[in-house]
C-alpha positions in Angstrom: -3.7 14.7 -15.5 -1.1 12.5 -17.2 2.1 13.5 -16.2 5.7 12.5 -18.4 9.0 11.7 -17.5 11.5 14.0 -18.8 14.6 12.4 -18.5 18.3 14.5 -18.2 22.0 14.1 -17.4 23.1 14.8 -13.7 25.1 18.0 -14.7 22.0 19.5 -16.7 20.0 18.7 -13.4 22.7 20.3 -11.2 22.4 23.6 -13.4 18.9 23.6 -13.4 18.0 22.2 -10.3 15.7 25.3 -8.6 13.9 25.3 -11.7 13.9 21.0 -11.4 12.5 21.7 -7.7 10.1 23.9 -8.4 8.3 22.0 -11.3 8.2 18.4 -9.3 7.2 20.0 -6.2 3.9 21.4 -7.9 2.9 18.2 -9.1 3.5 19.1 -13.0 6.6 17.4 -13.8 8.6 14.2 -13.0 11.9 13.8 -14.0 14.7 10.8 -14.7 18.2 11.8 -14.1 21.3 10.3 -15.1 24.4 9.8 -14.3 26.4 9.0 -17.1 23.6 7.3 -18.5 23.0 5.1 -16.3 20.7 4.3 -13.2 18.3 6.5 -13.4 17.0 8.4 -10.3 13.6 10.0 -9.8 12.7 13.4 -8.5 8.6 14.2 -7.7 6.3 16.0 -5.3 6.2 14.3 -2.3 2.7 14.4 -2.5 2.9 12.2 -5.6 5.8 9.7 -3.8 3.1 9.4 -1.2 0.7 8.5 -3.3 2.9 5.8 -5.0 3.5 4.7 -1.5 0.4 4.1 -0.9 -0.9 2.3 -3.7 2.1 -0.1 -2.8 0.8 -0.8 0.3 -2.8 -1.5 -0.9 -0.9 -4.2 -3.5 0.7 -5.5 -0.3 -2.2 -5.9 1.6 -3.7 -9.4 0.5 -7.0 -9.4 2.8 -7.8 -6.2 1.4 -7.2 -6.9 -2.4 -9.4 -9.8 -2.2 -12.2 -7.6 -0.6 -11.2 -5.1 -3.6 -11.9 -7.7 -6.1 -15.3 -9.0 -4.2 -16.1 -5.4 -4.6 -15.8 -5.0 -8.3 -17.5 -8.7 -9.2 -20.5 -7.0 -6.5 -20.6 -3.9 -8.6 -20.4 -6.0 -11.8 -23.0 -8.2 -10.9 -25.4 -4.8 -9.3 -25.2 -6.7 -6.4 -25.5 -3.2 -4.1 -27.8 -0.8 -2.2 -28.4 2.2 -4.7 -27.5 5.7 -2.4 -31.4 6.3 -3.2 -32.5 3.6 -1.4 -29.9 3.1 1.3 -31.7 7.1 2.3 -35.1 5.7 2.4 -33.9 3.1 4.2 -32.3 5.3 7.3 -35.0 7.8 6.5 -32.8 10.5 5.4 
């Protein structure tokens, strides 16, 4: 699910802001808010922030991005166990 930014002015924020915490906390909306125009803050679910987080520290990790990418070019080049055979093997 694609979610969008809607972005609003501090004092329409302020005036709706139960409504602005109830609709980021559920995941369905992410908002911008300004102030004055200007530098733009973010509100989300904290599951979402956590998520963000996350992925950030994957990007951070270099060791593990390079096993990422050996990964892909593994899965690209069908270089894998199928789940079919990896049963046979352990006799499941």
């Amino acid at each position: 699910m694609k979610i969008l930014s809607t972005s609003l002015s501090a004092s329409t924020a302020r005036d709706n802001f139960y409504d602005l915490l109830t609709n980021a906390s559920k995941g369905t909306k992410r908002y911008q808010i300004t102030r004055r125009g200007h530098e733009p803050v973010v509100m989300m679910s904290a599951d979402e922030f956590e998520m963000y987080q996350e992925t950030l520290a994957i990007q951070e990790d270099t060791e593990l991005m390079k096993d990422i990418a050996a990964g892909i070019k593994d899965i690209k080049a069908k270089n894998f166990t199928s789940h079919e055979d990896m049963k046979k093997q352990f006799g499941l």
